[in-house]
C-alpha positions in Angstrom: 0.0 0.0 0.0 1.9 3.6 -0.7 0.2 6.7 0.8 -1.8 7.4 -2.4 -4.2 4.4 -1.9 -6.6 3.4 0.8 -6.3 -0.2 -0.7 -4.5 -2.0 -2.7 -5.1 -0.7 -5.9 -7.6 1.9 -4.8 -6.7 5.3 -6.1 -7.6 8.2 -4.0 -10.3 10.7 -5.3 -7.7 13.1 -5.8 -5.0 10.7 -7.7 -8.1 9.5 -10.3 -9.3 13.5 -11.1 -13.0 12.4 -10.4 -15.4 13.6 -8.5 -15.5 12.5 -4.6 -19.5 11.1 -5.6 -18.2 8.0 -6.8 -17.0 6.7 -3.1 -20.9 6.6 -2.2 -22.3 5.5 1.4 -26.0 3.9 0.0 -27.0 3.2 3.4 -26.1 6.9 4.9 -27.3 8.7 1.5 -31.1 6.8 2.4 -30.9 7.9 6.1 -30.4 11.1 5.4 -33.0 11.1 2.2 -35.3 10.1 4.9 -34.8 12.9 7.6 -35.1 15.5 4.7 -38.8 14.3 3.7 -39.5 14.0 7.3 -38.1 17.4 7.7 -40.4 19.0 4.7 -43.8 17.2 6.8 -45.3 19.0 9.1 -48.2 16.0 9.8 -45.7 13.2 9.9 -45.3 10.6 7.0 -46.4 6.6 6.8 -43.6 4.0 5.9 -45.3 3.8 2.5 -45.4 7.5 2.0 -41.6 7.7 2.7 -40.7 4.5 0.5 -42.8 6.2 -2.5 -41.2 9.7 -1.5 -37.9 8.0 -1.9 -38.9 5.4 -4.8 -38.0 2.2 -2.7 -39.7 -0.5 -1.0 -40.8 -0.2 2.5 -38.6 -3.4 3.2 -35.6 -1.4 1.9 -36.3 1.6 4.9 -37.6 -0.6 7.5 -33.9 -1.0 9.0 -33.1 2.6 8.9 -36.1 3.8 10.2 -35.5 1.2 13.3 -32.3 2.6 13.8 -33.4 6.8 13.3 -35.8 5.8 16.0 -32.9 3.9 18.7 -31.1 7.0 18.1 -33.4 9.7 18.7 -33.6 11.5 15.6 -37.0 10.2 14.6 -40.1 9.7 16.0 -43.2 7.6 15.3 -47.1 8.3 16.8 -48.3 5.0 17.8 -52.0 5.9 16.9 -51.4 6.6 13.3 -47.8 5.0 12.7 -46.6 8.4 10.7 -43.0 8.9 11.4 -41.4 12.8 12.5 -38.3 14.1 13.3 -37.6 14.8 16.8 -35.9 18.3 18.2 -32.4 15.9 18.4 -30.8 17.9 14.6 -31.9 21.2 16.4 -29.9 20.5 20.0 -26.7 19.1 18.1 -27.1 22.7 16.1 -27.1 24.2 19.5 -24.0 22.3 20.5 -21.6 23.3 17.6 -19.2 25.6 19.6 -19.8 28.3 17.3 -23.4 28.3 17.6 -22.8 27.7 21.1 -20.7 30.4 21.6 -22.9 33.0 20.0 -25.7 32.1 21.8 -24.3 32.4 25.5 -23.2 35.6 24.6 -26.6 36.6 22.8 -29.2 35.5 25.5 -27.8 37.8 28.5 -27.7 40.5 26.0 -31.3 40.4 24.2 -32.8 39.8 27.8 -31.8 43.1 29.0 -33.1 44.9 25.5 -36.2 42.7 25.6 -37.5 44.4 29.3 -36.2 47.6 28.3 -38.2 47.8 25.1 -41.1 46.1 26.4 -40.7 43.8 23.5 -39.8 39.5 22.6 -36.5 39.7 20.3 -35.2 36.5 18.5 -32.0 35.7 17.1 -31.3 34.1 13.5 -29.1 32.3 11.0 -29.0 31.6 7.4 -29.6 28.0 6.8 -29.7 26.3 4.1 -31.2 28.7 2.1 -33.7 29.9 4.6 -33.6 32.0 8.3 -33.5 29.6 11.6 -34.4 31.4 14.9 -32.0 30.2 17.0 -33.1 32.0 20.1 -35.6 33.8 21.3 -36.9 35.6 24.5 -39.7 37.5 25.6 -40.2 40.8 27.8 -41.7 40.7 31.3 -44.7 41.6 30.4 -47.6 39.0 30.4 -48.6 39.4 26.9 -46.5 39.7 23.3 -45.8 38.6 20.3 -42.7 36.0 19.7 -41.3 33.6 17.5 -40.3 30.1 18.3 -36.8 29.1 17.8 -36.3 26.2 15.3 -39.0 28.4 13.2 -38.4 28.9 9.7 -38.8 31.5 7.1 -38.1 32.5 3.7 -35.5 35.2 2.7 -36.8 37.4 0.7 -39.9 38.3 2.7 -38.5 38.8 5.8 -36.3 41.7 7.9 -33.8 39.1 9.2 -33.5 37.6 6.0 -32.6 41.0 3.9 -30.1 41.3 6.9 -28.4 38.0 6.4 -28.1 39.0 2.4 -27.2 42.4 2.8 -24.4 42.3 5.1 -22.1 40.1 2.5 -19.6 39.8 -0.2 -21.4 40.2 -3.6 -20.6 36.6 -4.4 -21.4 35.3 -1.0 -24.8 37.0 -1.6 -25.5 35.5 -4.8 -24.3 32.2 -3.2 -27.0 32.7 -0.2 -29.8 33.5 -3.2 -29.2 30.6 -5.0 -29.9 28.1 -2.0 -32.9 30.2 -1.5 -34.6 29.8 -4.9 -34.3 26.1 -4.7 -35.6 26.2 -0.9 -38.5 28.8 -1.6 -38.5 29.6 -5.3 -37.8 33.4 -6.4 -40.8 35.3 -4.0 -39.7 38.5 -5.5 -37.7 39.5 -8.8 -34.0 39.6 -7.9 -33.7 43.4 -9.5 -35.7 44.7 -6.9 -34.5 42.4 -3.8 -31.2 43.4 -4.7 -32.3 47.1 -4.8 -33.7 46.9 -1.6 -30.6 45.3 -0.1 -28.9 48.5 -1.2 -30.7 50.2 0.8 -30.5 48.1 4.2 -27.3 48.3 3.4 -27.2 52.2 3.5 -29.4 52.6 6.7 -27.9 49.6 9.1 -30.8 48.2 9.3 -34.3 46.5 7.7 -37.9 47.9 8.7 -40.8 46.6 7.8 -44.5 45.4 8.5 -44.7 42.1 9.2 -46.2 40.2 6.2 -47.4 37.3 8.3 -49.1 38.8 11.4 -51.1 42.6 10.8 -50.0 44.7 13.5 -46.8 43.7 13.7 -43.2 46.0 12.9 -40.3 44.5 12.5 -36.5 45.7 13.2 -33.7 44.1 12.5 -30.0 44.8 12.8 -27.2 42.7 11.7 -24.4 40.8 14.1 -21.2 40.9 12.7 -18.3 38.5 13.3 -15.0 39.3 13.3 -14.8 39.6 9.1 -17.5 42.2 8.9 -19.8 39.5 8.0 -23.6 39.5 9.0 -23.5 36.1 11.1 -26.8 36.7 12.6 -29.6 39.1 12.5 -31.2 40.7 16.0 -35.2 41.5 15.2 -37.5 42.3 17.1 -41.4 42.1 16.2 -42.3 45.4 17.6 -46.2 45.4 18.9 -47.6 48.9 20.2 -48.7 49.2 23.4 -51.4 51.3 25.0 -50.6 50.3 28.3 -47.1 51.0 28.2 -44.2 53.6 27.5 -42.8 52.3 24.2 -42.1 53.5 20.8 -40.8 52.6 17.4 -37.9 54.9 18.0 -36.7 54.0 21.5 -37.0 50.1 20.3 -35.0 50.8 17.7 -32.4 52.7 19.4 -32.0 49.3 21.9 -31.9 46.7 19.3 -29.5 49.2 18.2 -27.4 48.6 20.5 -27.9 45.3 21.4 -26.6 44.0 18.3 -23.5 46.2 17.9 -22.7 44.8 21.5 -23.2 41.1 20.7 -20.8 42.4 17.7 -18.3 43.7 19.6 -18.2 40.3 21.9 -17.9 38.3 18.4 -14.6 40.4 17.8 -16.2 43.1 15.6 -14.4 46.2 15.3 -16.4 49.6 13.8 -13.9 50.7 11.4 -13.6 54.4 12.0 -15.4 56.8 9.3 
């Protein structure tokens, strides 16, 4: 055996000049085929519907499934037999040390903005191709408007999303719209999304009404790692109150602030004008 080959007469992906594909894992590829149908479901899906989903027998899955379930990262309801994933893909997210990392440092930080503001903030990622909240918390009051984490949205609709496209390289942007239009399709022509990420750009910071729930405002300002990158966006879904002190202006001013200080923690440096 020389140090080219992981066999005798095995040549290594990069000796032969073709693409890494050919050295498949059928067994893996079919789990994972099977956690992204689950994943599209919101009801759950029989062991027929996921053979025909994955054009297979149900003999061929019946393994895999067994072994998604002894491991946690499926679920089946006894009453119906229609297999889900379980929360187990969202806490490994959580326990990637850089996820990790931002979030300890996030939480104490949108706490003290949510009960000044009088308003829930949440905290998101891009994701393949769409915004994950990855956090979220609510103010002390004993009514509000929040988001759950693990929730999911599209791109181009939403003030966290125009954040996490704005605050990029060119290419990294047009990288991040490509994954969306096979995740959500193109919601709005590019010409006029990419306009409007000029302008984000310009101000800091997207505003807008929520297009899901009337009565809603949403602010949202980018985090920044230490590369000048928008890692995250900081929004908050800004509901007026009559029975309280709180503006658009001063809530904006605090989520402000919040996420330049969650910046500065990730090793963000404001470059002087």
């Amino acid at each position: 055996m020389t140090a080219d080959t992981d066999e005798i007469g095995a040549e290594m992906p990069w000796e032969s000049g073709e693409p890494e594909s050919r050295y498949r894992a059928p067994a893996l590829e079919r789990g994972l085929d099977i956690m992204e149908v689950l994943a599209r479901s919101e009801l759950g899906v029989s062991r027929a519907g996921l053979a025909e989903a994955l054009g297979c027998s149900v003999s061929q899955i019946f393994r895999m499934l067994d072994c998604l379930q002894r491991r946690r990262y499926v679920t089946v309801e006894p009453r119906n037999n229609l297999f889900s994933l379980t929360s187990k893909l969202f806490e490994l997210s959580h326990q990637h040390p850089p996820t990790r990392r931002m979030m300890s440092l996030a939480l104490p930080i949108m706490r003290a903005a949510a009960i000044k503001a009088h308003q829930s903030i949440h905290l998101s990622i891009f994701d393949d191709g769409e915004t994950l909240v990855l956090a979220q918390v609510d103010a002390l009051e004993d009514s509000g408007y929040f988001v759950k984490p693990g929730t999911r949205r599209d791109v181009y609709l939403t003030a966290s999303g125009r954040i996490l496209l704005a605050f990029q390289s060119p290419e990294e942007t047009q990288r991040m719209l490509a994954e969306a239009k096979v995740k959500s399709g193109e919601l709005m022509p590019e010409a006029d999304l990419l306009r409007r990420l000029e302008v984000v750009r310009l101000q800091g910071f997207e505003e807008m009404p929520s297009l899901q729930i009337s009565g809603v405002h949403n602010f949202s300002f980018p985090v920044f790692d230490v590369e000048g990158r928008a890692v995250a966006a900081m929004t908050m879904p800004f509901l007026l109150r009559t029975d309280l002190s709180s503006s658009m202006d001063d809530a904006r001013v605090i989520l402000r602030t919040g996420a330049a200080e969650l910046s500065a923690l990730l090793g963000h440096a404001v470059k002087p004008a």
